[in-house]
C-alpha positions in Angstrom: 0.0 0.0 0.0 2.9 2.4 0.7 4.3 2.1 -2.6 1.2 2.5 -4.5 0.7 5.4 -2.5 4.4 6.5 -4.0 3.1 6.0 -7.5 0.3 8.4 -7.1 0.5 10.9 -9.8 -2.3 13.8 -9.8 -2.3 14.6 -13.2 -3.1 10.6 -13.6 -5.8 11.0 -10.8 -6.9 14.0 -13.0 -7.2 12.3 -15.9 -8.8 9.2 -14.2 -11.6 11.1 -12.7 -12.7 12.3 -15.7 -13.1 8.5 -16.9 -15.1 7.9 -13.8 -12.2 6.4 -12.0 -11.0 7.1 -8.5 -7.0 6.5 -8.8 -4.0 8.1 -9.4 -1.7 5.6 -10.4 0.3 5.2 -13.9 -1.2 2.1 -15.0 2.4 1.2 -16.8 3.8 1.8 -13.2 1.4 -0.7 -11.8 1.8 -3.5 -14.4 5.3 -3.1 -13.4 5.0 -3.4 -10.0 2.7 -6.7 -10.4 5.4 -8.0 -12.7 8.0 -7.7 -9.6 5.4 -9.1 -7.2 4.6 -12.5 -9.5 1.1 -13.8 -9.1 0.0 -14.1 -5.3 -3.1 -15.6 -4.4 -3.0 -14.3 -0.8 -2.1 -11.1 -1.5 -4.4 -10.5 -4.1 -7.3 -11.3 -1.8 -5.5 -8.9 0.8 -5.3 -6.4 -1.5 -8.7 -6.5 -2.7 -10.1 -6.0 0.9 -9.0 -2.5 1.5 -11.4 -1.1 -0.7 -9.2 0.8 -2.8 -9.3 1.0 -6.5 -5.7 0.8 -7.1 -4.9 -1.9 -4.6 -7.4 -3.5 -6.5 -6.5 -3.2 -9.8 -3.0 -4.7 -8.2 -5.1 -7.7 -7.0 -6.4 -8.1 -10.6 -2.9 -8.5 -11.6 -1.6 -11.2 -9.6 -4.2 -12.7 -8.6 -4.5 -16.7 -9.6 -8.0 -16.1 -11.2 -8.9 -20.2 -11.2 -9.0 -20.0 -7.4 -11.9 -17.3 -6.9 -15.2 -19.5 -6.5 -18.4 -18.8 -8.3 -19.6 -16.5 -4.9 -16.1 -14.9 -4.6 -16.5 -13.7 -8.1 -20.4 -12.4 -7.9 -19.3 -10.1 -4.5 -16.4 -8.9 -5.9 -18.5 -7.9 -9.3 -21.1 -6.3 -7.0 -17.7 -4.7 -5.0 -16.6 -2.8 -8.3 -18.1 0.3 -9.1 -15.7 2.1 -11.0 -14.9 0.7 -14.7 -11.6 0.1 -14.9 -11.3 -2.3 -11.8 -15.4 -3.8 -12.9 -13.6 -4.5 -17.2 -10.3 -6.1 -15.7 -11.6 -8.2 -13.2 -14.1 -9.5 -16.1 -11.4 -9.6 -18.8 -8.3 -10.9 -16.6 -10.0 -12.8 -13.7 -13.9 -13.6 -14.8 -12.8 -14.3 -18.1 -10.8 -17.4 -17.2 -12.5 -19.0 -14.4 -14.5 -22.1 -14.6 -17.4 -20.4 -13.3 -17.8 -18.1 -16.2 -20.5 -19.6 -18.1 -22.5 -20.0 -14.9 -21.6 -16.2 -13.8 -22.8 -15.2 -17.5 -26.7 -16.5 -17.0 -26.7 -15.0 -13.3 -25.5 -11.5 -14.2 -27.4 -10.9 -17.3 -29.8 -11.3 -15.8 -29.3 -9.3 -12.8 -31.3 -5.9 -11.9 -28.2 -4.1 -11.2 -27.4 -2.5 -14.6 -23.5 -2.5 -13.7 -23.7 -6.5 -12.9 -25.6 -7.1 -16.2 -23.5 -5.2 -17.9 -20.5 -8.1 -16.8 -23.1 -10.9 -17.7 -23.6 -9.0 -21.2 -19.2 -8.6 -21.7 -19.3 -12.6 -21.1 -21.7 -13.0 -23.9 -19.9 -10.7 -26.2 -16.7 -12.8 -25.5 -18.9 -15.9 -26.2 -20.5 -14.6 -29.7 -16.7 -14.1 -30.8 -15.3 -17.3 -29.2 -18.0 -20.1 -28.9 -21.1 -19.1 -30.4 -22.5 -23.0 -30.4 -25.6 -23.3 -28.6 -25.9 -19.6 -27.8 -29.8 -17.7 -29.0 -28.2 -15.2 -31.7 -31.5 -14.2 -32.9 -33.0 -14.2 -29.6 -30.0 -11.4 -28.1 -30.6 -8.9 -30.7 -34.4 -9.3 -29.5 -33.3 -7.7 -26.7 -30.8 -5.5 -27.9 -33.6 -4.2 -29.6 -36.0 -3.7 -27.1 -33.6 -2.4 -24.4 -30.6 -1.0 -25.3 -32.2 2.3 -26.4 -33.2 3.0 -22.4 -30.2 1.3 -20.7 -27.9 3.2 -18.4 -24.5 3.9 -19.9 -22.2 0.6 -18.7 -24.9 -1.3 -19.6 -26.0 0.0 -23.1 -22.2 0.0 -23.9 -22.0 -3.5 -23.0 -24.8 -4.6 -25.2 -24.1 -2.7 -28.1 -20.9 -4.5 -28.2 -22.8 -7.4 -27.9 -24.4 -6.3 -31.1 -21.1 -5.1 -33.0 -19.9 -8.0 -32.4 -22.5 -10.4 -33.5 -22.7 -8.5 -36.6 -19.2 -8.5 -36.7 -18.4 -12.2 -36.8 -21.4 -13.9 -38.0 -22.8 -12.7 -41.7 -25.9 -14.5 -41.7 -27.0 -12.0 -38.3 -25.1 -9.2 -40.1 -27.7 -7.3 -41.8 -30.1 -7.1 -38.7 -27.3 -6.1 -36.2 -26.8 -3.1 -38.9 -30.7 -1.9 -38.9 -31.4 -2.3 -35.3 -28.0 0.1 -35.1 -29.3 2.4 -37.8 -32.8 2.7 -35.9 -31.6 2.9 -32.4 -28.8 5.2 -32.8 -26.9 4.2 -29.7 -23.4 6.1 -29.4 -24.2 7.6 -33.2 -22.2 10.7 -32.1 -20.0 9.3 -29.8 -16.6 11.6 -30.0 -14.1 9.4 -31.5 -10.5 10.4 -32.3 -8.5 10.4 -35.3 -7.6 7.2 -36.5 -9.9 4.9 -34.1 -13.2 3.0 -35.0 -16.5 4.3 -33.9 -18.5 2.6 -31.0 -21.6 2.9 -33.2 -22.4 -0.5 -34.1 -22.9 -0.2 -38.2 -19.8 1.9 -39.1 -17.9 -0.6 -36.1 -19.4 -3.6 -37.6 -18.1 -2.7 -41.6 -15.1 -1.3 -41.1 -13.9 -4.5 -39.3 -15.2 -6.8 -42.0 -13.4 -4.1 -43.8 -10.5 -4.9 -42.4 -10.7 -8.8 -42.6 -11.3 -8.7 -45.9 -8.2 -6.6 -46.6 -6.0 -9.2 -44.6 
């Protein structure tokens, strides 16, 4: 804890806040201090206690994320309310734990919209990954019917659920274009120079785009 408190930088904090995060830490400094540390399991569960976002993000890090059980996981998702630590503990821990699929039903079907947002991230990885046996037809059902009112984590979650399954599965394409076209969902989001839109149709062709052109 004393040395992440040595890597707090305020123009990071700065920065952070304005990504509704509540750290100051370089996260470059932090992957480097995880490196030195080697995964932990102890520690990580240490570190995770004290309630603070970079200590946590440390956890994430070197933590041994097969050991965390099914309940472990589902408290600590509820735990995180700022984005960075709630997308790395799904995409470094969640991710790769047995208990994903399992987690995946649960949460996306939870009331919070932050939780179902992590049960929606697990389907998105699924639709890209291992599609077999998953409802295609029935998920942009309800991309359709809800994304349009859903609070922000978990409207951004679901509409790269529907990038996505337009993305990798042609036969789906089509529709995950019009329900984007009708919806509108992140149509004006600010993106910089030289990076893809978050709207769903101009995401969805320009990385066919791209696969074609490999």
């Amino acid at each position: 804890m004393a040395e992440l408190a040595e890597l707090e930088d305020p123009k990071a904090r700065e920065v952070n806040e304005r990504h509704g995060d509540d750290h100051g830490v370089n996260l470059g400094r932090l992957r480097a201090l995880a490196k030195r540390l080697k995964t932990q399991q102890d520690l990580a569960r240490r570190l995770w206690e004290t309630d603070d976002s970079a200590a946590r993000l440390l956890a994430i890090l070197v933590c041994r994320p097969k050991a965390f059980t099914r309940d472990e996981l589902d408290a600590m998702v509820r735990q995180s309310r700022t984005s960075k630590v709630h997308d790395w503990l799904v995409n470094y821990v969640v991710k790769k734990s047995p208990h994903a699929e399992e987690l995946r039903l649960a949460w996306s079907a939870d009331p919070d919209p932050v939780v179902a947002s992590a049960g929606w991230a697990l389907t998105t990885e699924r639709v890209a990954k291992q599609p077999g046996g998953l409802d295609l037809p029935g998920l942009l059902d309800v991309i359709e019917a809800e994304m349009k009112d859903a609070p922000d984590r978990l409207q951004w979650a679901m509409n790269h659920c529907l990038a996505q399954i337009g993305i990798e599965h042609a036969g789906h394409r089509a529709r995950a274009v019009a329900i984007g076209e009708r919806l509108e969902v992140l149509k004006d989001y600010p993106t910089p120079p030289n990076c893809t839109s978050p709207f769903a149709p101009v995401w969805i062709v320009e990385m066919v785009r791209r696969r074609h052109d490999d």
